[in-house]
Every structure is written in structure tokens, then in C-alpha cells.
N, C-alpha and C positions, 0 to 999 in steps of 0.2 A: 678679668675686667668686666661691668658688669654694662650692659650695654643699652639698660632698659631706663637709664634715667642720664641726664646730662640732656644740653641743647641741640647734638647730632644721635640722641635716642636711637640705636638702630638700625642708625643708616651705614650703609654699606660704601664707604671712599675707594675709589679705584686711584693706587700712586703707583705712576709711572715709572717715579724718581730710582735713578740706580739703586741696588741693594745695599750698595755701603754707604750710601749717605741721606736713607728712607725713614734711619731710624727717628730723630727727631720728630720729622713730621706725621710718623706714623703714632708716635707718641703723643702727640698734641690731638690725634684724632679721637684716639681712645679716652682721653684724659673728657671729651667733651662728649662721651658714651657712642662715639661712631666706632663702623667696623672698618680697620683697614684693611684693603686687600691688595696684598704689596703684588706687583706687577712689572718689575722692572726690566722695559721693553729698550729699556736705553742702556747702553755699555762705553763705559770710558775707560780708553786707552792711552799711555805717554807715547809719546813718541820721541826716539834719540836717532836722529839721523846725520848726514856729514851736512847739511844744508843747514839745519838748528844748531849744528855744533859750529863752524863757521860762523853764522852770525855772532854767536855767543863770544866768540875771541874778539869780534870788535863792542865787545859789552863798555867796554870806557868810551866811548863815543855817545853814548846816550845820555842826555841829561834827565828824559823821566821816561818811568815805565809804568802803564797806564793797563788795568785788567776790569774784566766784565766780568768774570766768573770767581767763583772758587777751583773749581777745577785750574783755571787758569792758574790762579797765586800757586797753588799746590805741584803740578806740576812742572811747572817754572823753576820752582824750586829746586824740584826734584830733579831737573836737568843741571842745573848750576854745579848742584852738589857732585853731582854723577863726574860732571869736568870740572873739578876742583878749583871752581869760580868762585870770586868775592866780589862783592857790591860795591861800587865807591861810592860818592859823590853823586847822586840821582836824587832824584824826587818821584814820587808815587801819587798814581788817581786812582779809585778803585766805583767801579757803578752804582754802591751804595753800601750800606754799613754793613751787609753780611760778608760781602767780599773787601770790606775795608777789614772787620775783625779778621778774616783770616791771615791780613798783612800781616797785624799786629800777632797773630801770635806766631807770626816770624820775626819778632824781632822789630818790624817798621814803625815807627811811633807817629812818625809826621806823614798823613794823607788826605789828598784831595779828594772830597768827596761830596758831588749836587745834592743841591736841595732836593729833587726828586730823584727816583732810582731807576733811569732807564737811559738807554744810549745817547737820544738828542739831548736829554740833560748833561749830560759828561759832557757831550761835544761844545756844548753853550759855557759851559764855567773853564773846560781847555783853553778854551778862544780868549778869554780871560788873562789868563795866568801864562800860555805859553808864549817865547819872543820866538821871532821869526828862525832865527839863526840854530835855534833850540832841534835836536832831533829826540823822538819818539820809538818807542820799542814794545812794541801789543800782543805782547802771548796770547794767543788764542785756539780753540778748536779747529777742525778742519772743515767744520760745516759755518762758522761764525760767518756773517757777512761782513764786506768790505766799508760800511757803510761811514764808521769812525775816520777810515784812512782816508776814505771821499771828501768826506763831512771837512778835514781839517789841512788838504792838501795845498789851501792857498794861505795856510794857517804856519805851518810848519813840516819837516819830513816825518812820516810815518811809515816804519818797518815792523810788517806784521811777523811772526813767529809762531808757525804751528806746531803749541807742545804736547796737544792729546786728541785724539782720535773718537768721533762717534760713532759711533756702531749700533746696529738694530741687535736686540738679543732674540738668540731661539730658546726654542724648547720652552713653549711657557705655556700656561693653562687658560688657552683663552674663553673657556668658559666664565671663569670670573669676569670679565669685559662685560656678559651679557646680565652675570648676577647685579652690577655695580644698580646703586642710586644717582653716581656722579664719579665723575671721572674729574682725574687732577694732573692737569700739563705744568713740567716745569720748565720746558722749552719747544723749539717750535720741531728741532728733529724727533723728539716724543708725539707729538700731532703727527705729523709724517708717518713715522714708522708704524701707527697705530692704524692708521687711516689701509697702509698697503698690506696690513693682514686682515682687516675685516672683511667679513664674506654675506654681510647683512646691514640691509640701510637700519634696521632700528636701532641701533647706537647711536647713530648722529639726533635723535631725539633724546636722549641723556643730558640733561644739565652738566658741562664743562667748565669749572674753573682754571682760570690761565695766570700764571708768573707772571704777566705783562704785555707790553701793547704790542711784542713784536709774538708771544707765541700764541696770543688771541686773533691777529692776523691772521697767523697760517691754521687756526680752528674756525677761522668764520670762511675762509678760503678752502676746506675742504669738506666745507655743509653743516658742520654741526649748528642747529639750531638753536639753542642757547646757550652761549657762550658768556661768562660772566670772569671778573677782573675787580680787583681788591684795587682801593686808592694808592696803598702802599705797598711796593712788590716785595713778598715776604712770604713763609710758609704758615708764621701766626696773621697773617692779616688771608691768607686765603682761606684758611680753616674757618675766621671770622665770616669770611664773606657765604660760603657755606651755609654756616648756621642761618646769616640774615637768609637765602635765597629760599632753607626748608623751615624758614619761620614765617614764610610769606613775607616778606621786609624788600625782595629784589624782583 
């Protein structure tokens, strides 16, 4: 790839993002002559416990089931499967079209999905569409905030379901960290875990691009000085917002 022409000419991307799911955005980076330096300080695990499996047998009691992730749809799935569970009669919300596509290529045709891509938006168009009487079933991480299940408690029940696990990764070269031009958070435990191996304030002077308002939070929350945020949460609208920042544009 050749790295001396395109609109990230050069520049060195630090992606946090796991290794099995880098490659796209690592892709987009090159394709616009940046260098990625995969980095993947974040680890995702399923989890199959008797507490998930449990829930899972009262799965005909939910009328929708509502995710913020990919990880989420994916492992969810991959639980169901595991206890040779079938879907009835549910309706689906998903945070935004990346995690709405993944429904569908499960199969899911019909989903809820805001106009904007971030949790108070879900929570604003639920409030919407859900009856009172209606209960709720929220696959998510184990670092995921409760914020949805707050947000919508005088709204309807919401039972959250932890199907995957975050984890810090070892064994990585943190030398690249100090090589980057910019660094790329796709969540806020990625900020975290980054933040509790560095051994030098000069990183938090690195231009940080963030997934959204909640893991730009926790990078302006642990010093990084410019922290920047794409209008649409996306991995092509962050690579965009990149370009605009080393074109002088942000």
C-alpha cells in the first residue's frame, strides 16, 4: 500500500479496535494512504453462564430485544444457538445501522433504529414505540452502563443480559502508542485500558478520535487534550473526521 499519497498521506492510525473486527477499519485507513497500527488492547469474550442460560428459558416473555453493539447481536446469538433456542414473536432496536446490519444478517428484517446513533437516541424513539405492559431483554457487555435500563424504567421492564466479556489484552507493543499520529477509540473500556498502561503524559497530547459521546467522555475524562468525534458514529465517518483534523478542517 503505498502510503505517500491519499488524504491520511503517512499518517500513522493507532486502532485499538479487537483484532477480529480491525480489519475493515484498518482497511479504510490504508485505502486513504494512512498507516494502521493495529493495537488491539481490547478482548472480547462470550459468556455462557447458568444466570444467562436461565434468563434465556424465559425468552417468550420478551416482546423486544434491543442491542447497542455488534458484539452484542453476535453473541446473543451465539448463546441462543448454544441452548437450542428459537426466536418467536419479538420486535428488535438496534443503536444504529451497523448494529442494525448485523441483525439482518441474522435473519431479522424488521428493526428499530434513531435517527441519531447513540444510546439517548434509542432511549427517545423506545419511549415511542414501547407500551407500558411490554418487557425488554438488552444483551450486553459486562462493562456496558445501566443507563438504557434507568433511562426507560418508568417506561417499561428492562432485563439486561451479560453475553460478552471485556478484557484488557496483554502482551502488546506499546511502543507503537508512542509511534501513533492519532489514536482511534471504539469504546470507552479501550480509553480505560489504554490510559492504565501508559507510563508517559505525552500521549494524552495525541489527537484522539472517539466512536461517540459516551467513549469521548471517558478520553476527555482521562486528559487527553484533543479529543475529536465524527457527527455520525461510524468507522467511515471517523476515518473522515481524521482526514478533516490533519487537513486543518477541525
Amino acid at each position: 500500500m503505498n502510503t505517500s499519497i491519499g488524504p491520511l498521506a503517512g499518517k500513522r492510525i493507532l486502532v485499538t479496535r479487537p483484532k477480529e473486527q480491525a480489519v475493515p477499519l484498518i482497511s479504510l485507513i490504508q485505502e486513504c494512504g494512512g498507516l494502521p497500527l493495529s493495537f488491539p488492547i481490547v478482548s472480547i469474550k462470550g459468556v455462557k453462564d447458568e444466570e444467562a442460560q436461565s434468563l434465556l428459558s424465559d425468552l417468550p416473555s420478551y416482546q423486544w430485544i434491543i442491542f447497542t453493539s455488534k458484539n452484542g447481536v453476535d453473541h446473543f446469538f451465539q448463546l441462543i444457538s448454544d441452548c437450542n433456542l428459537t426466536l418467536g414473536n419479538v420486535k428488535f432496536a438496534a443503536v444504529g445501522e451497523k448494529t442494525a446490519e448485523s441483525l439482518r444478517k441474522k435473519g431479522i428484517t424488521s428493526i428499530l433504529v434513531p435517527d441519531q446513533y447513540h444510546a439517548e437516541s434509542l432511549v427517545k424513539t423506545l419511549k415511542k414505540h414501547v407500551l407500558s405492559h411490554e418487557k425488554i431483554l438488552f444483551p450486553k457487555g459486562n462493562l456496558a452502563p445501566s443507563f438504557i435500563k434507568e433511562e426507560l424504567k418508568e417506561t417499561a421492564w428492562v432485563e439486561e443480559l451479560v453475553v460478552y466479556k471485556t478484557e484488557s489484552e496483554d502482551h502488546l507493543d506499546w511502543s507503537l502508542v508512542h509511534q501513533a499520529d492519532c489514536l482511534f477509540f471504539m469504546s470507552p473500556s479501550a480509553v480505560t485500558f489504554m490510559s492504565r498502561g501508559l507510563q508517559t503524559e505525552e500521549v494524552y497530547k495525541k489527537p484522539v478520535i472517539c466512536v461517540g459521546p459516551t467513549t469521548k467522555k471517558a478520553a476527555e475524562e482521562c486528559g487527553y487534550h484533543h479529543v475529536l468525534m465524527p457527527k455520525q458514529f461510524t468507522a467511515e465517518d471517523m476515518v473522515n473526521c481524521a482526514i478533516s483534523y490533519f487537513q486543518g478542517g477541525s
